[in-house]
N, C-alpha and C positions, 0 to 999 in steps of 0.2 A: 105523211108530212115530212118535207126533207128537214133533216136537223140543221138547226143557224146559229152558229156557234157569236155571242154577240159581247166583247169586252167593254162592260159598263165602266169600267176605271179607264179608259183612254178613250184614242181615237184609232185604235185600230179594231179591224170587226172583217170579219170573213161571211160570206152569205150560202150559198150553193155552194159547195166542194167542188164544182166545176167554173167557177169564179174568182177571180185573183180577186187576193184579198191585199188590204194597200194602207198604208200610212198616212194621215191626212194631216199638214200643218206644223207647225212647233220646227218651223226652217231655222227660224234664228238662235232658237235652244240648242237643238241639234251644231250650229254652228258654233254656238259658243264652249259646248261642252267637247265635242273636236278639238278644237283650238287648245281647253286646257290643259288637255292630255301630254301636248306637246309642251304647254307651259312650262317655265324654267319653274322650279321651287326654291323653298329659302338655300336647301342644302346647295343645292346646283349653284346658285347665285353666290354661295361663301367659297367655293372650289370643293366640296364634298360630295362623295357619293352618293344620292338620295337610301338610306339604309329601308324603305319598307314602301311598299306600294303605292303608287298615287290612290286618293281616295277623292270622287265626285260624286256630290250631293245633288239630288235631284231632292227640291222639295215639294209640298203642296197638300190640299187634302184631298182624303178618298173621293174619287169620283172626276177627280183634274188631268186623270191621263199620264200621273207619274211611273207606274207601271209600264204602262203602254212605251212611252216614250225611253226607258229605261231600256226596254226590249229590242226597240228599233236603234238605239244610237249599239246598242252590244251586237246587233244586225251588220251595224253598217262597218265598223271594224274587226269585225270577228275574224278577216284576213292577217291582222297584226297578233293577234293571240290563237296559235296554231294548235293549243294543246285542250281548246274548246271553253265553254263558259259555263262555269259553276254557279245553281241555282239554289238560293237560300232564303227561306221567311221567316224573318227573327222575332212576329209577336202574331197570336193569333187573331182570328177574326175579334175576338171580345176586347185586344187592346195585351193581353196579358203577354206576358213577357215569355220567349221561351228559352228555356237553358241554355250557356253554351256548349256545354257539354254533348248536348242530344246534336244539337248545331255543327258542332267540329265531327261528330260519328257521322252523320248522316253524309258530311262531304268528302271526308275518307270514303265513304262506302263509294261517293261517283268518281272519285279516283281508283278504285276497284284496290284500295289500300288496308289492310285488316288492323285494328289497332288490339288489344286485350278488352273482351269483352266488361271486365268490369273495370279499366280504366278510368281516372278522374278525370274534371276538366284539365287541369295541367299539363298532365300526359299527353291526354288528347288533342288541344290545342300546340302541344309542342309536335306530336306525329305529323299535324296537319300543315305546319309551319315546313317540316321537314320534308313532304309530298311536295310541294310545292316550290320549293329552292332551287330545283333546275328547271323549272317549269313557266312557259308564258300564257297564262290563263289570266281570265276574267270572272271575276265573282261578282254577279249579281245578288246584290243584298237587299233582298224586299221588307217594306214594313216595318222600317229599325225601330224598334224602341228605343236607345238610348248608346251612348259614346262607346260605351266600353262592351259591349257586343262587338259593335264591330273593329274595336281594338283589340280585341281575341282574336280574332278570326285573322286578320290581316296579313299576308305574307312577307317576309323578310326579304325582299327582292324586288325592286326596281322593273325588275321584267311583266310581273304581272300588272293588273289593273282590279280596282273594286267600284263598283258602283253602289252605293247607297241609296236608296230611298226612302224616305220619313216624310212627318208632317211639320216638322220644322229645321232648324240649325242641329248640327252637333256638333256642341263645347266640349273642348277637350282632346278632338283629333287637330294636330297641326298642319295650317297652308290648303284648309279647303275652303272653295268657295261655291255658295249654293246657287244653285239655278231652281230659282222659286216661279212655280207656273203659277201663267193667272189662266183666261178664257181662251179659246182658237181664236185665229184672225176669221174673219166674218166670211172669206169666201170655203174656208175649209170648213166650217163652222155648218154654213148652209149646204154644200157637199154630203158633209157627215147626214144631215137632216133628210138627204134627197137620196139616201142609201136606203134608208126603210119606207119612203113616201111614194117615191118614183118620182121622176124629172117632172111631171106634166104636173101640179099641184105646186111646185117650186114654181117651176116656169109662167103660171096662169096668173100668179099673185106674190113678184116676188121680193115687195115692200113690207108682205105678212109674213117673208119667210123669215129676213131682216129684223122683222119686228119677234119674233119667235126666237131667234138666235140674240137677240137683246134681255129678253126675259131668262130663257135658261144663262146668263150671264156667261155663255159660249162656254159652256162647263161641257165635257164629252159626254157625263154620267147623265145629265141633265136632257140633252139633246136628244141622247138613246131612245129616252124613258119616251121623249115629246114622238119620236118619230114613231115608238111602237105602239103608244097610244092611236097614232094617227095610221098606221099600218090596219089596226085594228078594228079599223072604221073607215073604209073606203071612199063613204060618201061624204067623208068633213073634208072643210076645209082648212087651210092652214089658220086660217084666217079666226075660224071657230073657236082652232086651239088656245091661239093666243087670248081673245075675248075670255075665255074661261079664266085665265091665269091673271087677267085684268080684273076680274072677280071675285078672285080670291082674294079677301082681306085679311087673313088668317098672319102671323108675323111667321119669319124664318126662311131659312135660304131657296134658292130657287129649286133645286134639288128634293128639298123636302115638300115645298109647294105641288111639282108635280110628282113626288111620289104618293102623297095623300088622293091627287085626283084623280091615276093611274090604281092604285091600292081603292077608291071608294068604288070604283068602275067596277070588282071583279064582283062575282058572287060569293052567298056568305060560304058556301063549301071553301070553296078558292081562296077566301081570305083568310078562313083561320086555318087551310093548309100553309099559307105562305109566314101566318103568324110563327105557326109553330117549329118553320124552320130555324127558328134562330136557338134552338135545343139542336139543330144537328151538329155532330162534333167535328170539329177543325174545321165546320162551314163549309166540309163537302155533304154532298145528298147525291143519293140514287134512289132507284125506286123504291125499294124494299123500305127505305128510311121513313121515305115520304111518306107510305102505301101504312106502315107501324104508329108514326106520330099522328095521322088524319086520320087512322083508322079506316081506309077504304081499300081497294083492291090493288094489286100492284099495276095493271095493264093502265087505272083509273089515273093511279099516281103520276106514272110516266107522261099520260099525255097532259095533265096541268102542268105538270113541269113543263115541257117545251112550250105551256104556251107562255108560260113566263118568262123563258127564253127569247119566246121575239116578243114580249112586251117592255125589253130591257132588264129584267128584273132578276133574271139569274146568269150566267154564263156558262157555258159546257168548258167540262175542267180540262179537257184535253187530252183524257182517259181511254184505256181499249173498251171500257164499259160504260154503259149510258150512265155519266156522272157530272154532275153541276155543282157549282162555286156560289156562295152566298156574298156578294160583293162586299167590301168593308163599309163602305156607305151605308148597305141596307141594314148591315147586322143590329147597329144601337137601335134603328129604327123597329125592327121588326119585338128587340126583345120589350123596346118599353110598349109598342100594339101590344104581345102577350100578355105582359103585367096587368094591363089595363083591361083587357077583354075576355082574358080568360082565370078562372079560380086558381088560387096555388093545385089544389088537390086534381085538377084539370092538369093542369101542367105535368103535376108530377106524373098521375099516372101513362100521359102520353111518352113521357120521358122512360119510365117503366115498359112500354109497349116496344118501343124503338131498341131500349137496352136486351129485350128477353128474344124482339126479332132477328137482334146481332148473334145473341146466344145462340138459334135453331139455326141459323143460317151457318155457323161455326161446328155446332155438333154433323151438319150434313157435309159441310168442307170436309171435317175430318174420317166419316163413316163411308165417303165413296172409296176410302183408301182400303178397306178394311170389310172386304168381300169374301173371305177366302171361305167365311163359313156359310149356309143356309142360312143360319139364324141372323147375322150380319146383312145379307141382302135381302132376307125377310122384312128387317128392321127399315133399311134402307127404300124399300119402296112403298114403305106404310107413309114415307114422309110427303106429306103434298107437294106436287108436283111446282109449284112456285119456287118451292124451296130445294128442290131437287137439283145435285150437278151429273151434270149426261155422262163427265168420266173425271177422275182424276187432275187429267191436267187442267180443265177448264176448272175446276175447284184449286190448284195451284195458282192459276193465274188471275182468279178474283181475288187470292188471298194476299197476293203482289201487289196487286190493283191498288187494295181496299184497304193496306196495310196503316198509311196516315189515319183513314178516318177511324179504325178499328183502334189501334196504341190510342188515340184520341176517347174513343170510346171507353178506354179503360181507363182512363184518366178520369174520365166524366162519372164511371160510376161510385169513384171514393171521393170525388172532389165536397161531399158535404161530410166529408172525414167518419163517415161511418164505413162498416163491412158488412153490407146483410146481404143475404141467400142470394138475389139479383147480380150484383158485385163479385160474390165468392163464384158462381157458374160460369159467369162471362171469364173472369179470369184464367179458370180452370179450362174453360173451351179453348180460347184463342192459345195457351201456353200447348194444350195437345193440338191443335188446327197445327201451327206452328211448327212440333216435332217431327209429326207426322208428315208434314210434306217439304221441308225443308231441312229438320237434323237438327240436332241438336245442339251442333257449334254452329253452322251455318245460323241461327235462329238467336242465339247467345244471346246478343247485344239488345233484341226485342227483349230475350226474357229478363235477363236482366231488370230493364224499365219496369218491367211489369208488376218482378216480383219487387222492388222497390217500393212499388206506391203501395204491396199490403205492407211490409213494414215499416212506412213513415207513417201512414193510418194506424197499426197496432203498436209504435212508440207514442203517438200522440193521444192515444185514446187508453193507454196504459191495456191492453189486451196481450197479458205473455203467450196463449197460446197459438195468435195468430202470428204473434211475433217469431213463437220459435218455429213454424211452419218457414213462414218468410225467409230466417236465418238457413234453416235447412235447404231448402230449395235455391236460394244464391251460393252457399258453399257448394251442393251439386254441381249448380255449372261451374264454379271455380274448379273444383278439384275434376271436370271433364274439360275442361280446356286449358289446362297443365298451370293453373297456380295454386297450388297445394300447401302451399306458407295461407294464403288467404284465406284458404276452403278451413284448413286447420283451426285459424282463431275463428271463423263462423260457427264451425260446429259446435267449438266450447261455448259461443254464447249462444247457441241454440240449446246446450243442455242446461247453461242457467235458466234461459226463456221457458224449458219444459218444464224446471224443479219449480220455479215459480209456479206453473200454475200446476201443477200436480199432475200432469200427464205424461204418462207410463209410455205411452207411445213416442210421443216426440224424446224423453231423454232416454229409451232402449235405442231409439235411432241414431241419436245424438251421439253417444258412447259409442256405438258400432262403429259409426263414422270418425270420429274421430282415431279410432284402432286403424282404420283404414287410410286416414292421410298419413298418420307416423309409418304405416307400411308402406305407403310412398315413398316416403322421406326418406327408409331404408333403418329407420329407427324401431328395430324389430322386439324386442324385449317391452319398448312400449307399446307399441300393438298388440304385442302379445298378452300384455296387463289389461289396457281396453277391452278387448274383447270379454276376456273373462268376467269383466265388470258387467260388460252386455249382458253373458252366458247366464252370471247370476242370477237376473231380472229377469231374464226370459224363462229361467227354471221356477223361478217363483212364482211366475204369472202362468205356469205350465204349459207355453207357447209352444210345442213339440219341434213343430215342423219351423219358425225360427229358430231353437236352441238346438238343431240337427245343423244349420246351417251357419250359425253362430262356430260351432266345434270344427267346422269345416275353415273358418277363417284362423281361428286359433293355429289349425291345422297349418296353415300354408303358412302363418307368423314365424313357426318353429323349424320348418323345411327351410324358410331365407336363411335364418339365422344358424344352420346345419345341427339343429336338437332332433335327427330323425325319429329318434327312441319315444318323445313327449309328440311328433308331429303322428307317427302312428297310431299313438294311443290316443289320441285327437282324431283320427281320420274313424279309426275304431269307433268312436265314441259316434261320429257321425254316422256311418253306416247304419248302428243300432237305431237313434232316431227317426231316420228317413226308413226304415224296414216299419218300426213299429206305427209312423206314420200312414203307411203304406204309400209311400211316393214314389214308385219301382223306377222311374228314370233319375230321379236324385239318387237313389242307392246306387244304381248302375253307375254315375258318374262320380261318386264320393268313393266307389271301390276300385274306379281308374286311379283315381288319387291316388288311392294309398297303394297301390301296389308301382305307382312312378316312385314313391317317399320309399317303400322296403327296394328297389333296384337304386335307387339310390345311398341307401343304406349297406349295400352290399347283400341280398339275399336275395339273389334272383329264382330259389327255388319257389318260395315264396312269394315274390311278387308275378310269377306263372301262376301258378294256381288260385292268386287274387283275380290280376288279369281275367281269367278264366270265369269264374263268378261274374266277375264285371260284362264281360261280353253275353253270359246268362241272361244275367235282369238287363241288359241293353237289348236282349232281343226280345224281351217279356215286354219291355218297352216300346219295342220297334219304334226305336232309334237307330235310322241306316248310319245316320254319320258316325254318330258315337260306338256301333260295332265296328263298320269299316278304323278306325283311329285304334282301337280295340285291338285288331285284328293285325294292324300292323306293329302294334309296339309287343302285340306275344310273338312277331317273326324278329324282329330286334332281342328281343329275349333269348329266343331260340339258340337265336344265331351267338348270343354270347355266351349259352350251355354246348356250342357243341355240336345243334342239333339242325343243319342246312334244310334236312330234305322236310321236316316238320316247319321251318319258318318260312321255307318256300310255298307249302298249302296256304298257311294263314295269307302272306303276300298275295297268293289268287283268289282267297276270298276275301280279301279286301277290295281288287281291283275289280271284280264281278260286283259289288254290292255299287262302286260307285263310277261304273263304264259310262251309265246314263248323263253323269255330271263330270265333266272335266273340268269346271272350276273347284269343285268341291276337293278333286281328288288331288289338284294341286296345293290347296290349301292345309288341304289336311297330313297331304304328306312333309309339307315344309312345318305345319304345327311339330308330328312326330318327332323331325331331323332335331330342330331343339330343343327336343327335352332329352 
């Protein structure tokens, strides 16, 4: 079946990919909304510079073609804005408002602009004011919910342009005038109609087509629905359709009239998969969604979808991945069907099904990364083949894909402000999905969000320990994407969030971390305090192989701050740990330490024959890096005892262990050169 990508919100609609697809009608909007661009405003009229972009309103409701027509007039001048057009939906399908905060990030991002990932609206919105200042773009701003969205967003420059669209006025922005649609004029109207009929059923009778396009009250959304009904049914005629809708006594707009007739038409499988779309989050769907909420197969899912596709009833999102739009029209309709037809305890658990097949599909994104072992691609191919990515990259580029509906999905699963097990996995997936294919600053600004919604869930629900998780996990990305004043007061309230609920782990974390921003900060005497505060708890709680690693940070505290004397016997203290641990490459790499801290300290006889040890347990390790690194700081050594022809061996077995990597051995050698 070829896919028919079909936009229920306008009059625009593409058939065959080998088909120009075309714009039907809405000549005098189009002309009017031309015309205003060039319109003088108040400023211009007083002799002033207009200080911030013209703003034109396109209004109407879902299913009138404001979309569509929003697209085509940003079509038709897209030669006067040379720096492209910015796309934005300022409320979701359900009506709800989206931040602007997420809104100003999200357009940074398509200006390929980086803002600080934990940035406030303020910030953000002034970064985004600032991209934009030499720039003549176009903002297309879908779905406004309200004035002051798009008075955020808005750029300080006369050069660009924004286009709005809502379902009514917005008071409050000054010198806009709406262009409120009603129906198409009746020939594009009947056009639209004779896209999914075929000419010859227009043509045979076409006072019923007339009469058809009087009923759908020449709504686009309305017409869709009428033509795919009749697509549907080869042997009706126009004529039938209409007589139906004449039958219908039922009250309410034309749009709902024939969504109910369209909707009683399918079967009951098909109905209560379309019901239950209105649970999919940000109103995209793909198979996997559909295939989780109906509970049927995925190949089963796909093909009802498209056929609701040419029944009007969903739109293909535009996606590299077979992925569909829940039109805003359909959304109230579908959730008050659910309400009505289906048990809360129904619901829920479908919504359960949908959330846990986000989860498997997110553990396999991130498990194709992560082959290097047998037991990893053991793992990996136990997973059903549905759920399976053939490599890497195609598990990157679902996760680009899918990335709206997934942050949506996370949203979805605290949105009843609880955190249970379903909730805490999905988060914990998508934040390593995330890491794993994209990095950790690259990813930032998602986790951010993420981690956000547990801790507005665990302040609201009074939950310290979920709370000091959340604190801990935002100071992370703060303090990895260099704001370490931020990361700093997170951490401290992540240690009151742990003292609160009595967890040892969160505030041994908490205190470490905090020793660790002040050693950013350069404020070394107080890291040096921190930590020891760590060291304590962890000696008490008899954590070995943390309190080996603890002494190691202690260690490097007193080496900034040149205590080599206390950083020794720090380093000391570690080596003992990690020995009685038995963790032979921690040892190996705690006795590099200390023997850079004693040649620092002046005793390089000493820090040879540490060296020396170290290069021991780094081969008891077979650690090649860490010998090769090893191997060249006892020739640096050498070389400062005296001793050429002995630093020269070490120098050759360094370069034999790492001949096979020539990144490595650059790297390693520029590690050595600064220490």
């Amino acid at each position: 079946m070829t896919d028919q990508a079909v936009d229920t919100d306008g009059a625009r609609l593409s058939h065959d990919p080998a088909e120009e697809s075309g714009f039907l009608g809405r000549t005098r909007e189009l002309k009017e909304l031309r015309a205003d661009i060039e319109r003088a405003g108040l400023d211009t009229l007083s002799g002033r510079k207009a200080p911030r972009a013209r703003v034109l309103l396109i209004a109407g409701r879902p299913g009138s073609g404001r979309t569509a027509l929003a697209e085509e007039l940003a079509a038709q001048v897209a030669d006067a804005y040379p720096d492209g057009v910015l796309r934005a939906r300022l409320s979701e399908p359900d009506g709800t408002r989206v931040p602007v905060e997420r809104l100003a990030r999200d357009l940074l991002t398509e200006l390929d602009r980086t803002a600080p990932p934990g940035a406030d609206e303020d910030d953000l919105t002034e970064a985004l004011r600032a991209a934009l200042a030499e720039r003549r773009a176009l903002l297309l701003l879908d779905a406004v919910a309200d004035a002051e969205q798009v008075d955020a967003l808005l750029p300080d420059t006369p050069d660009c342009l924004a286009v709005a669209v809502s379902e009514g006025p917005l008071t409050g922005i000054a010198d806009v005038r709406p262009c409120t649609l009603g129906g198409l004029d009746t020939k594009s109207a009947v056009e639209l109609l004779s896209r999914h009929t075929g000419s010859v059923r227009i043509t045979v009778d076409p006072r019923a087509a007339e009469q058809l396009v009087e009923l759908c009250q020449a709504q686009p959304a309305a017409l869709t629905l009428a033509g795919g009904w009749l697509a549907a049914r080869p042997q009706a005629a126009v004529a039938d359709l209409a007589k139906q809708l004449h039958a219908e006594n039922e009250d309410g707009s034309a749009l709902a009239r024939l969504f109910r007739l369209v909707y009683g038409s399918l079967p009951s499988t098909a109905a209560r998969m379309l019901r239950l779309l209105s649970l999919a989050p940000a109103g995209l769907v793909d198979p996997h969604t559909a295939s989780a909420l109906a509970g049927c197969s995925v190949n089963g899912a796909r093909g009802t979808l498209d056929d609701f596709v040419a029944l009007g009833l969903l739109r293909a999102a535009g996606s590299p991945l077979p992925e569909y739009e829940v039109p805003d029209w359909l959304h109230g309709m579908l959730r008050r069907l659910a309400h009505k037809h289906d048990r809360p305890a129904e619901l829920q658990l479908a919504r359960a099904r949908m959330l846990e097949r986000t989860v498997r599909l997110l553990q396999s994104c991130r498990a194709v990364t992560e082959t290097d072992s047998p037991q990893a691609r053991e793992k990996l191919l136990a997973t059903p083949r549905d759920l399976r990515f053939p490599h890497p990259r195609a598990a990157a580029d679902w996760l680009r894909a899918r990335r709206p509906a997934l942050l949506a999905a996370a949203r979805l699963a605290v949105a009843d402000g609880e955190l249970d097990t379903l909730a805490r996995r999905l988060m914990s997936q998508l934040v390593r999905a995330m890491v794993a294919h994209f990095g950790t600053r690259a990813a930032a600004p998602d986790l951010y969000g993420i981690h956000r919604l547990v801790l507005d869930v665990a302040e609201r629900r009074e939950l310290p320990r979920e709370k000091a998780a959340a604190l801990l996990n935002l100071a992370d990305l703060d303090a990895r994407t260099g704001r370490t004043a931020e990361a700093l007061a997170r951490y401290r309230a992540a240690l009151d969030a742990g003292r609160e609920a009595d967890d040892p782990y969160a505030t041994g974390r908490a205190m470490e971390s905090v020793g660790g921003a002040h050693l950013e900060l350069g404020d070394y005497d107080r890291a040096a305090d921190w930590f020891g505060r760590a060291l304590a708890q962890r000696l008490a709680r008899d954590e070995r192989a943390d309190a080996a690693r603890v002494y190691g940070r202690i260690a490097t505290a007193h080496t900034y701050a040149g205590r080599y004397g206390e950083a020794v016997r720090a380093w000391r203290a570690a080596v003992a740990g990690h020995r009685k641990g038995g963790d032979v490459a921690a040892q190996a790499r705690a006795l590099s330490e200390l023997a850079r801290v004693q040649e620092y300290a002046g005793r390089p006889e000493e820090s040879l024959r540490t060296c020396q040890e170290a290069v021991e347990r780094a081969r008891h390790a077979e650690d090649d890096r860490l010998q090769a690194a090893l191997h060249l700081r006892l020739a640096d050594t050498l070389d400062r005892l005296g001793d050429p022809t002995a630093a020269g061996l070490e120098r050759s077995a360094a370069e034999r262990m790492l001949r096979e990597d020539p990144a490595d051995a650059c790297e390693i050698r520029s590690a050595v050169t600064e220490d």
